[in-house]
C-alpha positions in Angstrom: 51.9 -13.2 20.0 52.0 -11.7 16.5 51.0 -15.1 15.1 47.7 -14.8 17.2 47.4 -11.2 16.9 46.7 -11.9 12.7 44.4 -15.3 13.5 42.0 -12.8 15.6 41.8 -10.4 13.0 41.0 -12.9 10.4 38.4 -14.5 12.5 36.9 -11.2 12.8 37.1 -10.3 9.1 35.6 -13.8 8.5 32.4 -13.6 10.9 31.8 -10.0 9.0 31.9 -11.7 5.5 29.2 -14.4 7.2 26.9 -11.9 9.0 23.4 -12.5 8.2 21.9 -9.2 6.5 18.6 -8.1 9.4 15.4 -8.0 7.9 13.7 -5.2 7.3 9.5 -4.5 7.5 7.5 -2.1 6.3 3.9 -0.6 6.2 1.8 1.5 3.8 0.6 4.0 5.9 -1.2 7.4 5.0 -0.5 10.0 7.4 -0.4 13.4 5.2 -3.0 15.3 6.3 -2.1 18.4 4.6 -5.1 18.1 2.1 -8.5 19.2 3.3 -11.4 17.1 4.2 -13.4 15.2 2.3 -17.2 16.8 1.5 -19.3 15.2 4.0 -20.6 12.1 2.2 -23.2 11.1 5.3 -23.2 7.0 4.7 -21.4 5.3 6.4 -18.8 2.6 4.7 -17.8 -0.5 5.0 -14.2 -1.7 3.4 -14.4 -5.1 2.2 -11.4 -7.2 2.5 -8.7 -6.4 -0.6 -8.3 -8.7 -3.1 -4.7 -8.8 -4.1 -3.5 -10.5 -7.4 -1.9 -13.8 -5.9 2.0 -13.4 -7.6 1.6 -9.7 -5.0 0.1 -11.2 -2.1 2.9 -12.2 -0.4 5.2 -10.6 2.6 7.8 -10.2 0.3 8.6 -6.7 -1.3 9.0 -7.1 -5.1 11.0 -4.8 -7.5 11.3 -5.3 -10.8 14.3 -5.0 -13.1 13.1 -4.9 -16.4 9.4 -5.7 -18.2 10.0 -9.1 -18.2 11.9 -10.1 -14.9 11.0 -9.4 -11.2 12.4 -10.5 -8.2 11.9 -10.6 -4.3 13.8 -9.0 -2.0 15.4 -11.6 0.7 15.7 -9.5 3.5 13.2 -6.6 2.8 9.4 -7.7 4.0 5.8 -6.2 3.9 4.6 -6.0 8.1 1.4 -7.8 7.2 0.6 -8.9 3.9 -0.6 -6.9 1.1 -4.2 -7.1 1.6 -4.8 -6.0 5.4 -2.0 -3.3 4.6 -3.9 -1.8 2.4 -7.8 -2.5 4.1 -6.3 -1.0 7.3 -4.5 2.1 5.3 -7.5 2.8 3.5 -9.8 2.7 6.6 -7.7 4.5 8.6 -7.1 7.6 5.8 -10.7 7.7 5.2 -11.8 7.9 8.6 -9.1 10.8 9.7 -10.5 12.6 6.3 -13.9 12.7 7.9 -15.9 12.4 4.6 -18.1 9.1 6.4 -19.5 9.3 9.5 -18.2 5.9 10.3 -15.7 3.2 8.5 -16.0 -0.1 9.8 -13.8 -2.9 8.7 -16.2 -5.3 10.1 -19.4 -5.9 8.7 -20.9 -6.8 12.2 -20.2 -3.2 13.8 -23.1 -1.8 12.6 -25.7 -0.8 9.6 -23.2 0.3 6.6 -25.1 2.1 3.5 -22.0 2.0 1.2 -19.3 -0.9 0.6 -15.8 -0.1 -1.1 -14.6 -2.9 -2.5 -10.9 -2.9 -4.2 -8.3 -5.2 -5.9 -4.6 -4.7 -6.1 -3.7 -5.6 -9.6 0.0 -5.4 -9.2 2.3 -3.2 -6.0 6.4 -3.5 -7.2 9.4 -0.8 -7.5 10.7 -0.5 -10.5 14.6 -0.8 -10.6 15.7 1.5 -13.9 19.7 2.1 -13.5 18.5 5.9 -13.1 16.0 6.3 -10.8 13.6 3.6 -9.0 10.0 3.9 -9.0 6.9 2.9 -7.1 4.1 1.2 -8.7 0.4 0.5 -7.6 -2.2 -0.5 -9.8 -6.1 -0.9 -8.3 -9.6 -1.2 -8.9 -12.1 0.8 -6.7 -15.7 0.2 -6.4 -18.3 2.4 -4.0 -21.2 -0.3 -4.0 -24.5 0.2 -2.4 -24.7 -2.5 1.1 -28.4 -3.6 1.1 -28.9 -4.0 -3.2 -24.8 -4.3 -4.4 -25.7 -1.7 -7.2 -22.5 0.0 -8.2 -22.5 3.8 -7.7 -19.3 4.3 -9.1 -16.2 2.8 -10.2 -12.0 4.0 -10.3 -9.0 1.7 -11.5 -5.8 3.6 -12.0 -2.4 2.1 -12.4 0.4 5.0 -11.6 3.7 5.1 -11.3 6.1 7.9 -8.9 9.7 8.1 -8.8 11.7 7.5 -5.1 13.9 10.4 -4.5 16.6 8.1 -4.5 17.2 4.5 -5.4 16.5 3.4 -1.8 13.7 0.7 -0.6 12.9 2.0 2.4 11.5 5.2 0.1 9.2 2.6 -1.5 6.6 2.9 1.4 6.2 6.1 1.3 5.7 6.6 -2.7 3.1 4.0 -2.4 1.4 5.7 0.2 0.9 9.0 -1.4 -0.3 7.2 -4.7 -3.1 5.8 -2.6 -3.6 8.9 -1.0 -4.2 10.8 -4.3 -6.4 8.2 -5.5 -8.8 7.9 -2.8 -8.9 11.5 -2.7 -10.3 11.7 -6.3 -12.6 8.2 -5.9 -14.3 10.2 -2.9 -15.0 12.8 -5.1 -16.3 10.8 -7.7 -18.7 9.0 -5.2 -19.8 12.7 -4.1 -20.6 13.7 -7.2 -22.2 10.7 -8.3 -24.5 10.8 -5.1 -25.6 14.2 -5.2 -26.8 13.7 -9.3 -29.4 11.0 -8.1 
């Protein structure tokens, strides 16, 4: 009886040592509202699809471990990849900011006066045996739709530390880096309107 007693628990120690890790998804997603509006811009936008620099555009989340090395996570996924996360979070924070009238992610809903048009040049945490960090780099472009003149232009590359050395904090950073930086592109495109 002991005899079998000992063989269970080693089966069960075994099938723990074997168990697959569960995958884990994630989203950028801009939800602080906290800020106020943004001034009325009265055009209404169209967000092109993102272009995303082809070694980032991929479901997996990458961190990086020092300047020369990065990895993927194995178990640790994007929900969508880069570029709809980001051409979805965008539209979504812009719209609830109330700056346009209307965002439209498809060209076809109606007459847009204004395109944005952005690239993500690189989206990674950075593993330092201290503290981890979230990176995004990006170009962004206000165009105008019917002549494609640029009315203004903002590329940043910024880095915020995760209050703890945690992926799952990763989403969040990235979020309120894009947050901050739409905020002050808006601006930009405010300012650049009203001095024509």
């Amino acid at each position: 009886m002991r005899k079998h007693a000992l063989y269970l628990i080693a089966v069960f120690l075994l099938a723990g040592c074997f168990s697959v890790p569960s995958k884990r998804y994630f989203q950028i997603v801009v939800t602080d509202m906290s800020a106020q509006l943004h001034p009325a811009v009265g055009k209404v936008l169209y967000i092109e699809p993102v272009r995303v620099d082809p070694l980032y555009d991929d479901f997996r989340v990458i961190y990086r471990v020092s300047l020369y090395e990065l990895k993927y996570y194995s178990t640790v996924f994007w929900a969508k990849k880069p570029d709809a996360l980001f051409r979805e979070a965008m539209g979504d924070y812009l719209l609830k900011k109330e700056g346009f009238p209307r965002v439209m992610l498809d060209v076809l809903q109606g007459d847009p006066e204004i395109v944005l048009r952005s690239n993500v040049r690189l989206i990674e945490e950075i593993d330092n045996p201290k503290v981890w960090f979230g990176r995004l780099a990006m170009d962004l472009e206000f165009l105008e739709f019917k002549s494609g003149r640029s009315i203004v232009r903002h590329s940043f590359d910024k880095r915020l530390p995760l209050a703890a050395r945690k992926v799952r904090l990763l989403p969040f950073t990235l979020s309120g880096i894009l947050m901050e930086e739409l905020d002050i592109v808006v601006r930009k495109l405010v300012g650049a309107l009203e001095a024509k």
